[in-house]
N, CA, C and O atoms as a Tripos MOL2 file, in Angstrom:
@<TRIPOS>MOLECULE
protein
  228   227    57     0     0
PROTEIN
NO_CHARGES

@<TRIPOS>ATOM
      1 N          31.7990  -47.5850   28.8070 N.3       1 UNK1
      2 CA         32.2410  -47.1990   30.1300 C.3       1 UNK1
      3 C          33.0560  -48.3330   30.7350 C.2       1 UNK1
      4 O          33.2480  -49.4820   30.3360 O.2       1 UNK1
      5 N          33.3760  -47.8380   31.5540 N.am      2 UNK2
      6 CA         34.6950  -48.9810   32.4510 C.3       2 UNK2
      7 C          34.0420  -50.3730   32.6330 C.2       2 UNK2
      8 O          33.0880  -50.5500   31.8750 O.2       2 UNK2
      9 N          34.2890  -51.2500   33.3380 N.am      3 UNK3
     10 CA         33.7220  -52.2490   33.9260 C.3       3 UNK3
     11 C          34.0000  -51.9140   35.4360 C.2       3 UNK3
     12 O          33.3750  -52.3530   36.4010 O.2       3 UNK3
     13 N          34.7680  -51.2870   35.4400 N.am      4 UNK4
     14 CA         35.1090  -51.1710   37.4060 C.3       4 UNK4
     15 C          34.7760  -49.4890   37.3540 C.2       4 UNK4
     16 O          35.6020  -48.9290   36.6340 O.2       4 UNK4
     17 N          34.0830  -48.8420   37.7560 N.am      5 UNK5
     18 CA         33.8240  -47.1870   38.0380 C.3       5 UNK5
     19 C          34.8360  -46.9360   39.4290 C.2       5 UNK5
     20 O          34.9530  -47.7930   40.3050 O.2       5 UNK5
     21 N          35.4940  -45.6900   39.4550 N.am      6 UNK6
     22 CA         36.1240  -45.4500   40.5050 C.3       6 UNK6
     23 C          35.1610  -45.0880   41.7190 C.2       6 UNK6
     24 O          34.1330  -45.7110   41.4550 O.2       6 UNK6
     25 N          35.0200  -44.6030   42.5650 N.am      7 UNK7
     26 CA         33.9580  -44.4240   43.9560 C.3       7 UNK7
     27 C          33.5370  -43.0130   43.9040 C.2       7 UNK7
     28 O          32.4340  -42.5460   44.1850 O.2       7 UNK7
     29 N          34.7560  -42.3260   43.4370 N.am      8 UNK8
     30 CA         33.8130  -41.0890   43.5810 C.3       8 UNK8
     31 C          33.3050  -40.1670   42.3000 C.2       8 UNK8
     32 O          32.9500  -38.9880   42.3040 O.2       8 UNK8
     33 N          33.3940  -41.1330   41.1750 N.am      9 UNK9
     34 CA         32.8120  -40.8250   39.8600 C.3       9 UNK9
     35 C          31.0190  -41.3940   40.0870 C.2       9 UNK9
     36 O          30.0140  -40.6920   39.9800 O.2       9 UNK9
     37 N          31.0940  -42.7960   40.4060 N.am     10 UNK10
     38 CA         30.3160  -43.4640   40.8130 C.3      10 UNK10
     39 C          29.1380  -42.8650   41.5760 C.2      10 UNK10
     40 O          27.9450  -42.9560   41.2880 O.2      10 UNK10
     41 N          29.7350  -42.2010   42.6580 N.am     11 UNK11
     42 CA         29.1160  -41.5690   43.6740 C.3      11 UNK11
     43 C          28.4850  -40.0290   42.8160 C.2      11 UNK11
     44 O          27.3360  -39.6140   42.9700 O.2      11 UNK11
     45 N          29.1980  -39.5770   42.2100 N.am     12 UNK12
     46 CA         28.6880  -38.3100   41.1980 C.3      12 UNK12
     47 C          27.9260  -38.6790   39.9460 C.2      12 UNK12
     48 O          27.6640  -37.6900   39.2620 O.2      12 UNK12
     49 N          27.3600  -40.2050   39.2990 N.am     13 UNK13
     50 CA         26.6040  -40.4120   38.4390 C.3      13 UNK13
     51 C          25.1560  -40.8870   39.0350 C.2      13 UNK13
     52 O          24.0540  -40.7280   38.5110 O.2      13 UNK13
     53 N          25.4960  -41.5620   40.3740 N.am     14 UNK14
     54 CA         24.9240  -42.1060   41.5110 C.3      14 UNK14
     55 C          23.6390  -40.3450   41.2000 C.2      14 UNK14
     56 O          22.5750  -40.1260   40.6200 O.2      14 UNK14
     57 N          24.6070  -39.5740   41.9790 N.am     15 UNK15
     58 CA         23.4570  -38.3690   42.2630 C.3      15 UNK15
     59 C          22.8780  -37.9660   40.8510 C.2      15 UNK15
     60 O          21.6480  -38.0290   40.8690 O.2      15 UNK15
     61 N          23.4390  -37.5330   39.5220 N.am     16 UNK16
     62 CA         23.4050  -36.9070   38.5260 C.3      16 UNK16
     63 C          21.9960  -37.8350   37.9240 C.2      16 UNK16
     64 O          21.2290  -37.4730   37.0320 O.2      16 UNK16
     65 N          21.9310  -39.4010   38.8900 N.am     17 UNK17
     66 CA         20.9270  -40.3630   37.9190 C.3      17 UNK17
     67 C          19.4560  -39.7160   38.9360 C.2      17 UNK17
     68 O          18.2890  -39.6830   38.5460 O.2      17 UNK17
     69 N          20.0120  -39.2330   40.3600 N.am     18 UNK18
     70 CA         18.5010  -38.7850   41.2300 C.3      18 UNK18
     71 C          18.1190  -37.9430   40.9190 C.2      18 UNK18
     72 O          16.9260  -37.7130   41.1170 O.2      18 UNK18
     73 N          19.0600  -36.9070   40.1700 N.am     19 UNK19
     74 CA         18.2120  -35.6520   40.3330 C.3      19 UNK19
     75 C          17.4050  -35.5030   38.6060 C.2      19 UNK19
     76 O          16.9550  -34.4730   38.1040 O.2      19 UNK19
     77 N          17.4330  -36.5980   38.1330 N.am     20 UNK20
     78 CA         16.1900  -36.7190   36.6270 C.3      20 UNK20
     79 C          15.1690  -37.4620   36.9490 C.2      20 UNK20
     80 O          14.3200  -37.8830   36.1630 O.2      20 UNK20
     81 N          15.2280  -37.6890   38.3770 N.am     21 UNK21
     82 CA         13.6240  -38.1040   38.6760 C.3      21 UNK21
     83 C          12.2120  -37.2910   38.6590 C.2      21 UNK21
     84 O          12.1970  -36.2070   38.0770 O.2      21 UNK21
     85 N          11.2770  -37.6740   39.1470 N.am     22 UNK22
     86 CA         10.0360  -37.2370   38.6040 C.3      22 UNK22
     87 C          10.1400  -36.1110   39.8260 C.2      22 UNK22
     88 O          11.3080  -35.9100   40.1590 O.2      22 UNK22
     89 N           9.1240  -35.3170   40.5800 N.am     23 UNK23
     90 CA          8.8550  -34.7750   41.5530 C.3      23 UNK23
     91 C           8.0600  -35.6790   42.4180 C.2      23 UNK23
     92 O           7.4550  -36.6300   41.9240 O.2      23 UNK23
     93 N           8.0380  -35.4400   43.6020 N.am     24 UNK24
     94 CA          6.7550  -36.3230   44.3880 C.3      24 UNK24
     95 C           5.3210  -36.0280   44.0760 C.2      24 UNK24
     96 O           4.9300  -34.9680   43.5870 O.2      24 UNK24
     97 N           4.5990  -37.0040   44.3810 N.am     25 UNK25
     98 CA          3.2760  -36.4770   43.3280 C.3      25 UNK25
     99 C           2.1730  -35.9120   44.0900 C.2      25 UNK25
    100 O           1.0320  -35.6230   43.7300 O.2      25 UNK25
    101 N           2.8250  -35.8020   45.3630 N.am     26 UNK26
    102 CA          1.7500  -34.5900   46.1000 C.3      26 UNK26
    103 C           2.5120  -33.3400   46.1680 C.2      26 UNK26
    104 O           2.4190  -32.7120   47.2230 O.2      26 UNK26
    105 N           3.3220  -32.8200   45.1410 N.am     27 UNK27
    106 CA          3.5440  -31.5750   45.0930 C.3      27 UNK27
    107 C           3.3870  -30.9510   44.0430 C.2      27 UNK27
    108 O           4.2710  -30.2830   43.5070 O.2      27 UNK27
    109 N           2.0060  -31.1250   43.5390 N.am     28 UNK28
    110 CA          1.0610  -31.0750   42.7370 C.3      28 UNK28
    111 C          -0.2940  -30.5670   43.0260 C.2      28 UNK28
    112 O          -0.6960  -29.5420   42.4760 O.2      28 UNK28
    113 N          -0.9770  -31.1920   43.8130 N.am     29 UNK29
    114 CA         -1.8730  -30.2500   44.7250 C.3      29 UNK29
    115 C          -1.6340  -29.0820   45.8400 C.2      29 UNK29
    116 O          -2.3140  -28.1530   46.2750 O.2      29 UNK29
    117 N          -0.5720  -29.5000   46.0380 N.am     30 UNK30
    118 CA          0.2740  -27.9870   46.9460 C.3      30 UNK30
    119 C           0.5120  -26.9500   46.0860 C.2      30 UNK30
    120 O           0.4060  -25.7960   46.5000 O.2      30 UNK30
    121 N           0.8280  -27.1900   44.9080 N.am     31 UNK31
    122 CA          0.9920  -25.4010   43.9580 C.3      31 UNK31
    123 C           0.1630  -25.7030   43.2850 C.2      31 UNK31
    124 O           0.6230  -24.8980   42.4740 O.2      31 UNK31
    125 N          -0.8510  -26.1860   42.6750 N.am     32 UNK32
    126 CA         -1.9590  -25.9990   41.3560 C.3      32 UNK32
    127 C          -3.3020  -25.9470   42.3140 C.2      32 UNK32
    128 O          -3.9450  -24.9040   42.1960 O.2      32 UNK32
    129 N          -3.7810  -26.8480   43.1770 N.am     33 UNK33
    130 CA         -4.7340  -26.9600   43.7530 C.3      33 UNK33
    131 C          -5.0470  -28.3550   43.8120 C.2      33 UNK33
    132 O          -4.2300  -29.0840   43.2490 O.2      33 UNK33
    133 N          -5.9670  -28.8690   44.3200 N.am     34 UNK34
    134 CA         -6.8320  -30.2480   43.8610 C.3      34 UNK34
    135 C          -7.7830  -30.6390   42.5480 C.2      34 UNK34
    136 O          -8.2940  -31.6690   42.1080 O.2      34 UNK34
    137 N          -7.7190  -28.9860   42.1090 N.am     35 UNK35
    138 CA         -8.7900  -29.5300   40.8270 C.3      35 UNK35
    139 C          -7.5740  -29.7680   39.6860 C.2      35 UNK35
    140 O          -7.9140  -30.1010   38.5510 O.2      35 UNK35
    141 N          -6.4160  -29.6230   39.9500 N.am     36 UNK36
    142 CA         -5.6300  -29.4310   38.1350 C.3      36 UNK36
    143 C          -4.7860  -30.8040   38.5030 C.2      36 UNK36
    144 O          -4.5880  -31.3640   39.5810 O.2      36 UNK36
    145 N          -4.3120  -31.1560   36.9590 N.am     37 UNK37
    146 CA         -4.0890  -32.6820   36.8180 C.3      37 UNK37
    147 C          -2.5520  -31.9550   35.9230 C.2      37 UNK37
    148 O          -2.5900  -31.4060   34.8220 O.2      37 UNK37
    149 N          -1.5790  -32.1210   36.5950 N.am     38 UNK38
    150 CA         -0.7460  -31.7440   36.0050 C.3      38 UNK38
    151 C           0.3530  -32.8400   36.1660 C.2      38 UNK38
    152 O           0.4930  -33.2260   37.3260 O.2      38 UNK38
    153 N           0.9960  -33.3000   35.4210 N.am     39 UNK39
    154 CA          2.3050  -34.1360   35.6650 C.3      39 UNK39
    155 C           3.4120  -34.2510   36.2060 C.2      39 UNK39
    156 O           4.2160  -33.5870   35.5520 O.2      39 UNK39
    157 N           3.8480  -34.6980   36.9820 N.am     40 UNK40
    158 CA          4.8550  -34.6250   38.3440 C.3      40 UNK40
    159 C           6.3910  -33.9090   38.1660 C.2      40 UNK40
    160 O           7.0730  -33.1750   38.8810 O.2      40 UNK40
    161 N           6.5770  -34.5830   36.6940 N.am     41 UNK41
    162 CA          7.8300  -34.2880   36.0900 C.3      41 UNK41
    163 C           8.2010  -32.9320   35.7990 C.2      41 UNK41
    164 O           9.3940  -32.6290   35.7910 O.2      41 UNK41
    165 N           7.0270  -31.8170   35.4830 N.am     42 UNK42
    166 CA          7.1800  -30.1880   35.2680 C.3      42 UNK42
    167 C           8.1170  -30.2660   36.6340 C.2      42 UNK42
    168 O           9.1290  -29.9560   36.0040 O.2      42 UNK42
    169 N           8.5060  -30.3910   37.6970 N.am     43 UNK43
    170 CA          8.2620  -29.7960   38.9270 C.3      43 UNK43
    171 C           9.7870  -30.3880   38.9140 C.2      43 UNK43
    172 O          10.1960  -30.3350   40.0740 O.2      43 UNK43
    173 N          10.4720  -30.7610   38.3170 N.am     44 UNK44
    174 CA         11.8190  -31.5620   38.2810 C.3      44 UNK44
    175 C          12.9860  -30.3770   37.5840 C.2      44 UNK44
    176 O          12.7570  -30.1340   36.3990 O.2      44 UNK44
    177 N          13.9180  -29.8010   38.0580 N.am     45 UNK45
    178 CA         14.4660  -28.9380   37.8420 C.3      45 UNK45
    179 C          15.5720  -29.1490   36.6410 C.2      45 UNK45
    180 O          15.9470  -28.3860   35.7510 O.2      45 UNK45
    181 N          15.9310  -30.4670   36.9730 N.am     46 UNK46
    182 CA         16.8710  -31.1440   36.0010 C.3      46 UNK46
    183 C          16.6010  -32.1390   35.0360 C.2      46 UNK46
    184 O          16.7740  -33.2840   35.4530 O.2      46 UNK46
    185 N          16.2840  -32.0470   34.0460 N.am     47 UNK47
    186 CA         15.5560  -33.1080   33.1140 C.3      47 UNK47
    187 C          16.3310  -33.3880   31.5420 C.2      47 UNK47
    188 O          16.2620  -32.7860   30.4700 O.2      47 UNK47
    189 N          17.2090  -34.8050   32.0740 N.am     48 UNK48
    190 CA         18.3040  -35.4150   31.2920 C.3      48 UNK48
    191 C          17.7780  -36.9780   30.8710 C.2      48 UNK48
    192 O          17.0370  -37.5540   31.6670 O.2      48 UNK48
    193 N          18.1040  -37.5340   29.8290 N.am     49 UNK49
    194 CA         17.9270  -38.4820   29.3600 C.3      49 UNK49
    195 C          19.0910  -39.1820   29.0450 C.2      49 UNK49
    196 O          20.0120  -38.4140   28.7660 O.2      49 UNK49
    197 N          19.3520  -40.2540   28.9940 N.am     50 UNK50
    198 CA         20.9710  -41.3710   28.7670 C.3      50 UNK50
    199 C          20.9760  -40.8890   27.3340 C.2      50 UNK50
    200 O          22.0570  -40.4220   26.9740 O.2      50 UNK50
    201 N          20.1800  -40.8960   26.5970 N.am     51 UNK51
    202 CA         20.3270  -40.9230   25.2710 C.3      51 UNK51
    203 C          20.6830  -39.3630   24.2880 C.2      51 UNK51
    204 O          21.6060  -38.9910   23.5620 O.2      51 UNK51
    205 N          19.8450  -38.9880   24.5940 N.am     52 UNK52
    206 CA         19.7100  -37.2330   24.5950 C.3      52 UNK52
    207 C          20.3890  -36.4180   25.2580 C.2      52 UNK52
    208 O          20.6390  -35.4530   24.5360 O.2      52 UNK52
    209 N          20.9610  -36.2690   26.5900 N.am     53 UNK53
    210 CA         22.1160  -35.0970   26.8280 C.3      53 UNK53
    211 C          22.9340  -35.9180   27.4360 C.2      53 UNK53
    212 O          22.4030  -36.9820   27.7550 O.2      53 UNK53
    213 N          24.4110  -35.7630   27.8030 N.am     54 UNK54
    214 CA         25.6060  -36.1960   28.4480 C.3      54 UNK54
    215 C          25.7490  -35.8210   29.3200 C.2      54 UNK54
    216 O          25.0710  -34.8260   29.5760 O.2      54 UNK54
    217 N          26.6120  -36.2750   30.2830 N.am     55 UNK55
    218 CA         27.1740  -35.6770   31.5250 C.3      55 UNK55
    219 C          28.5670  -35.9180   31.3970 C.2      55 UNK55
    220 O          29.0830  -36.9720   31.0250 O.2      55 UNK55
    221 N          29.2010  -34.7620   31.7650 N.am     56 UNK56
    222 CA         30.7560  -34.9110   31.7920 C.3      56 UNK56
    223 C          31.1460  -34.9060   33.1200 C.2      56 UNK56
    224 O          31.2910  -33.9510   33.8830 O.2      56 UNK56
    225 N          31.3330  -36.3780   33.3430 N.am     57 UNK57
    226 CA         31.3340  -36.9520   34.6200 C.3      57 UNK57
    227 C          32.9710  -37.8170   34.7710 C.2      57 UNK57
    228 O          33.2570  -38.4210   35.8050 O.2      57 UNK57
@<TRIPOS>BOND
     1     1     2 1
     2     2     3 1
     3     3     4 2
     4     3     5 am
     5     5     6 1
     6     6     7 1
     7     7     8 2
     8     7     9 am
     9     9    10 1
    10    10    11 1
    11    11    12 2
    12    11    13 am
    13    13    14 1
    14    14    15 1
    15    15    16 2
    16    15    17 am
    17    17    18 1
    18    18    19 1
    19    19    20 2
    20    19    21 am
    21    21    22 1
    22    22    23 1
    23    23    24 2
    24    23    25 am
    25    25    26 1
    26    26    27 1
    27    27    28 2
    28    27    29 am
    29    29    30 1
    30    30    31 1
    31    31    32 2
    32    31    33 am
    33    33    34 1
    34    34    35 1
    35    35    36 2
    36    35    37 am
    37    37    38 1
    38    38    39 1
    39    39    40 2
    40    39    41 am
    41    41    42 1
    42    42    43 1
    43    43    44 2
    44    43    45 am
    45    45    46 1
    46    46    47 1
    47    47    48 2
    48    47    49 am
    49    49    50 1
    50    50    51 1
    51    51    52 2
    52    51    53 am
    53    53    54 1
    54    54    55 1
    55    55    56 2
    56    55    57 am
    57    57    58 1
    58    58    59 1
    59    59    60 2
    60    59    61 am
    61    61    62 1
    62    62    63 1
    63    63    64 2
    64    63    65 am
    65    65    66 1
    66    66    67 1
    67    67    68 2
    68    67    69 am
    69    69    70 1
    70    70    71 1
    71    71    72 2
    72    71    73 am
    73    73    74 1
    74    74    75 1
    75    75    76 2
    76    75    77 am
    77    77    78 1
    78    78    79 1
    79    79    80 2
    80    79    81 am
    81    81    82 1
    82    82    83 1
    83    83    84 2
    84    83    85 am
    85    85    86 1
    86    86    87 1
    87    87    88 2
    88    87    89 am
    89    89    90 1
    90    90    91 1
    91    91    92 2
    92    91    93 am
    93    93    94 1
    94    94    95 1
    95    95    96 2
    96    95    97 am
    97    97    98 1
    98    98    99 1
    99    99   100 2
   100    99   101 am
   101   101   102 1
   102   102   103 1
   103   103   104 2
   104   103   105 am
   105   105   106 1
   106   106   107 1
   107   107   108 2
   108   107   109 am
   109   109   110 1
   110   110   111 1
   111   111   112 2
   112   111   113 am
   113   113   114 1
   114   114   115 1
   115   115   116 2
   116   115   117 am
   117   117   118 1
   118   118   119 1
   119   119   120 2
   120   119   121 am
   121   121   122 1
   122   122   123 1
   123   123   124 2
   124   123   125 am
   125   125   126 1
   126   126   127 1
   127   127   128 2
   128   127   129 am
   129   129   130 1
   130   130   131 1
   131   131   132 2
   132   131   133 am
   133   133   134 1
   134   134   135 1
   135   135   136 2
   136   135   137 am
   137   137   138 1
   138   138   139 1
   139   139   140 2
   140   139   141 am
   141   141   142 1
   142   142   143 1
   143   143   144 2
   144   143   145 am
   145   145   146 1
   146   146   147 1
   147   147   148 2
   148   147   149 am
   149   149   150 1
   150   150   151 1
   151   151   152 2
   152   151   153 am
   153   153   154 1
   154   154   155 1
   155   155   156 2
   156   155   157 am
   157   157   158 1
   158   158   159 1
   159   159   160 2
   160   159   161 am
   161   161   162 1
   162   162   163 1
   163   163   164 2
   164   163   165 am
   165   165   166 1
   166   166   167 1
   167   167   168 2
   168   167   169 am
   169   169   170 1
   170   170   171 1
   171   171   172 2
   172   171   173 am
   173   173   174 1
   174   174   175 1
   175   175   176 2
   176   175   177 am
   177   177   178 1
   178   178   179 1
   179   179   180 2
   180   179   181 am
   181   181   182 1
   182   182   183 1
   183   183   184 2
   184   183   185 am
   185   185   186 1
   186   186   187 1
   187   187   188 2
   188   187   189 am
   189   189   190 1
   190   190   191 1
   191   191   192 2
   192   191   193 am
   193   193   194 1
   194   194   195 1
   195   195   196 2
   196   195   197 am
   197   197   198 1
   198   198   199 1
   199   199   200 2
   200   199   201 am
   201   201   202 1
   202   202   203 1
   203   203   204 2
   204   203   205 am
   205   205   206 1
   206   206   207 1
   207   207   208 2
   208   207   209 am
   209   209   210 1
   210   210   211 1
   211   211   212 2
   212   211   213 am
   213   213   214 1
   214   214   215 1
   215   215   216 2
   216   215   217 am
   217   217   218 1
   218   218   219 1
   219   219   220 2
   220   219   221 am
   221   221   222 1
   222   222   223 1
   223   223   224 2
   224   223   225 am
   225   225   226 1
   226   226   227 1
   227   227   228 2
@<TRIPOS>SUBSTRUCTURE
     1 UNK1         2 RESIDUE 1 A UNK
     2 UNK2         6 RESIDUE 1 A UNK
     3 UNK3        10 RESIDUE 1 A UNK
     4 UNK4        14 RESIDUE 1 A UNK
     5 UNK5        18 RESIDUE 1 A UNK
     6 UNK6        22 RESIDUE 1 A UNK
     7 UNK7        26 RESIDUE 1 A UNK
     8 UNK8        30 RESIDUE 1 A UNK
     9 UNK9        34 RESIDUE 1 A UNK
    10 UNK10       38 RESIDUE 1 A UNK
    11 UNK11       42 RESIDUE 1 A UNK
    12 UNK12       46 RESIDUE 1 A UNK
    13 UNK13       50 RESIDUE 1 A UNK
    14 UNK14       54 RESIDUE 1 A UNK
    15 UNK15       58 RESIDUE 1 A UNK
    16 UNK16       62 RESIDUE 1 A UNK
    17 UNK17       66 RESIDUE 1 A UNK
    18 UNK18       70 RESIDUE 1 A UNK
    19 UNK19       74 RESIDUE 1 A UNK
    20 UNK20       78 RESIDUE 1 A UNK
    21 UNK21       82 RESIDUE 1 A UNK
    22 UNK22       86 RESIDUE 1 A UNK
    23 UNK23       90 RESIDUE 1 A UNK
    24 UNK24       94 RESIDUE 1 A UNK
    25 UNK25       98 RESIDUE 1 A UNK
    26 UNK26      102 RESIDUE 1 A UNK
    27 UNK27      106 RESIDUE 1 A UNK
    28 UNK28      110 RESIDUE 1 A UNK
    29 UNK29      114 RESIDUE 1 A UNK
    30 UNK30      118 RESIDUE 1 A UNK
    31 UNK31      122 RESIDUE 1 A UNK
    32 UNK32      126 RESIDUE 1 A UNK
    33 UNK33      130 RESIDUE 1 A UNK
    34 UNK34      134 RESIDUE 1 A UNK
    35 UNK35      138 RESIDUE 1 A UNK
    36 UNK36      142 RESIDUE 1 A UNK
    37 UNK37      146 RESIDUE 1 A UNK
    38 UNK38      150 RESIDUE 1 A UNK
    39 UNK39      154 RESIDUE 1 A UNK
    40 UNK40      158 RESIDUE 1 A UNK
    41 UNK41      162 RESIDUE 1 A UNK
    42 UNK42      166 RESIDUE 1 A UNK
    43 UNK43      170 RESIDUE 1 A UNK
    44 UNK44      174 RESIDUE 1 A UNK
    45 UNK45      178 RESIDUE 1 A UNK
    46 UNK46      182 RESIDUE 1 A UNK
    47 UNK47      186 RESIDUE 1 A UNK
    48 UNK48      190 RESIDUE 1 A UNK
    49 UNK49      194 RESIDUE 1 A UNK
    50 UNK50      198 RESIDUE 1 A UNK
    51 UNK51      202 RESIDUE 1 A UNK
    52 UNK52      206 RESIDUE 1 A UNK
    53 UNK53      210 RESIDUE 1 A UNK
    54 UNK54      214 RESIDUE 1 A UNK
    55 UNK55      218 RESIDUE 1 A UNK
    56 UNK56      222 RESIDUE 1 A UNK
    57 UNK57      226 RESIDUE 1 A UNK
């Protein structure tokens, strides 16, 4: 990749890197209940890895 990113590529890898985050982890007892132990990440709509899928950005 470049050494200098332009601003609004930047700004579109910027978001593309938030939205492969986990879910918040109290929205977990809000749809399963308090008794189930489920992992935050199901709850993440977009789930990309650097290595494993691309973005054509």
């Amino acid at each position: 990749m470049a050494r200098y990113k332009h601003p609004s590529k930047k700004k579109r890898l910027a978001k593309k890197q938030n939205q492969t985050k986990w879910a918040p982890f109290w929205t977990v007892p809000k749809i399963y209940g308090t008794g189930r132990r489920v992992h935050p990440g199901r709850h993440t709509t977009v789930k990309r890895h650097w290595k494993r899928t691309k973005i054509k950005a």
